[in-house]
C-alpha positions in Angstrom: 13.5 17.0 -2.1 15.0 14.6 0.6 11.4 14.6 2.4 9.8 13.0 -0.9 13.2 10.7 -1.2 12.2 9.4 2.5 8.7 8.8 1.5 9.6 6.7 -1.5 12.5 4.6 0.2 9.4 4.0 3.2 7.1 2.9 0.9 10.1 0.7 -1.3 10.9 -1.0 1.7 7.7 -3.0 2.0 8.1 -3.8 -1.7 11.6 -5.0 -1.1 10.6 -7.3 1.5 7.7 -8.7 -0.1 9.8 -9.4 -3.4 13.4 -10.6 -1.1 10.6 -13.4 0.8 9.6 -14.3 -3.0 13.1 -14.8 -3.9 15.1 -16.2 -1.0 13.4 -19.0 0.9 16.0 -18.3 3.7 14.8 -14.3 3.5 11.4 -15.7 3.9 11.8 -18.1 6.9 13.4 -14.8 8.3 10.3 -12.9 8.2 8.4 -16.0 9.9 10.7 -15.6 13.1 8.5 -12.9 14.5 5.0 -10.9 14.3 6.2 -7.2 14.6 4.8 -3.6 14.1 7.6 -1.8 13.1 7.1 2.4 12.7 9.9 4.4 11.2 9.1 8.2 10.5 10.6 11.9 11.2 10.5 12.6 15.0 7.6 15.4 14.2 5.8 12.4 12.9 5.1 14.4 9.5 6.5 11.6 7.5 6.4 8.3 8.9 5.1 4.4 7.6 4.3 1.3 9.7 5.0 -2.2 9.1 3.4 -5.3 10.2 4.7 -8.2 10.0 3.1 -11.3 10.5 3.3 -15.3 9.7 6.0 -14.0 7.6 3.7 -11.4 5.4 4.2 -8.1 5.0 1.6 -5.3 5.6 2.3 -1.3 5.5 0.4 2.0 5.9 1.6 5.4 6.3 1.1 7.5 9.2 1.8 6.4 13.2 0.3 2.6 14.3 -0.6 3.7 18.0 0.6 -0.3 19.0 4.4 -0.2 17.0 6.7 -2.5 18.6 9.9 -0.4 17.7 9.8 2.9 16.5 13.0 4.2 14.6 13.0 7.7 15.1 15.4 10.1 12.4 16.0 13.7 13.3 14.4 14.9 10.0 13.4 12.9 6.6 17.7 14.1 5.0 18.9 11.7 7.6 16.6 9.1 7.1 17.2 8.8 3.5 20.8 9.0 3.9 21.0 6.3 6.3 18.4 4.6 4.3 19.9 4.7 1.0 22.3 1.3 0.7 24.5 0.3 0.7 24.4 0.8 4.3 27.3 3.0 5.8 27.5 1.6 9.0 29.5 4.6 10.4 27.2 7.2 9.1 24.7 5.0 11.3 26.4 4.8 14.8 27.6 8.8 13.9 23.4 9.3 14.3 22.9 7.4 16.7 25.4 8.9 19.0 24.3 12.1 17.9 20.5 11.6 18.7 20.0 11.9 14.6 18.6 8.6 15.3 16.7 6.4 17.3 14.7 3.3 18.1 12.1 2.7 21.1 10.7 0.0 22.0 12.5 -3.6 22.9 15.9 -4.2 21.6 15.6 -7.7 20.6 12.8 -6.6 18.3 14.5 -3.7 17.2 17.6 -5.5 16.1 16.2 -8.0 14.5 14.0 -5.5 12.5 17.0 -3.5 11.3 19.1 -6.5 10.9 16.1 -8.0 8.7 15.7 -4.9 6.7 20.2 -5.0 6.4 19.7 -8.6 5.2 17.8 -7.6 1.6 21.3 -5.8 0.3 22.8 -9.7 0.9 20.4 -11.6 -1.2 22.2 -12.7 -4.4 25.1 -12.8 -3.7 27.8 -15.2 -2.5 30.5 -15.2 0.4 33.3 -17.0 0.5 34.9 -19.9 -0.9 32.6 -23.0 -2.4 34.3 -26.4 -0.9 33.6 -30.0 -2.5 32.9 -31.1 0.8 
C-alpha cells in the first residue's frame, strides 16, 4: 500500500507545481530561478520519478534520468510517503536524514532549493503576519 501511496504523491507533485506556478506569480518566478533535474525514488530504484525544470516549466517522467542534478534517495517507498505527506514534519525529516532513511546527492545549493521549492506549495494561500497601513 505505501509503495502505490509513493507513486501517487511522485506523480501529484508535478501537478502541484504546475497548478502553484498558475496560481502564485511569486511561486512561478520561483520556478524561473533555476533549470534543474531533480530524481527522487526508493534507493533500489524500483519506484522513482524525475523532474525537469526549466524556464520555469515543469516536465516529469518516471523511472531514473541518468543526468539528475540532485537525487533524493528514501530507504524504501513508507518513508518517502511519510515524509512526503504535508504537512511537512520537519523532525520526522532530520530523524531520516540522520538515520540514512534519507538522502540527497548531488550539489547542495540545488538540492536545497529543490526541497525548499517543493516546501513552498503548503504556503501558497495563506497569510503571515499582521497587515500594516503603511
Amino acid at each position: 500500500m505505501n509503495a502505490i501511496r509513493f507513486k501517487v504523491i511522485l506523480f501529484g507533485l508535478a501537478q502541484l507545481l504546475r497548478t502553484a506556478a498558475k496560481v502564485d506569480s511569486s511561486f512561478a518566478s520561483r520556478l524561473k530561478e533555476r533549470n534543474i533535474i531533480a530524481q527522487i525514488q526508493v534507493k533500489d530504484g524500483s519506484i522513482s520519478r524525475y523532474y525537469i525544470i526549466k524556464d520555469g516549466r515543469v516536465k516529469t517522467g518516471k523511472g531514473i534520468h541518468p543526468d539528475a542534478d540532485v537525487r533524493v534517495i528514501f530507504r524504501d517507498a513508507s518513508v518517502g510517503a511519510r515524509i512526503l505527506t504535508p504537512p511537512t514534519d520537519y523532525l520526522a525529516q532530520i530523524n531520516a536524514m540522520k538515520s540514512f532513511q534519507m538522502q540527497a546527492e548531488g550539489d547542495d545549493a540545488t538540492a536545497s532549493w529543490f526541497m525548499e521549492t517543493v516546501s513552498m506549495m503548503q504556503a501558497i494561500g495563506t497569510r503571515t503576519g499582521t497587515p500594516m497601513k503603511d
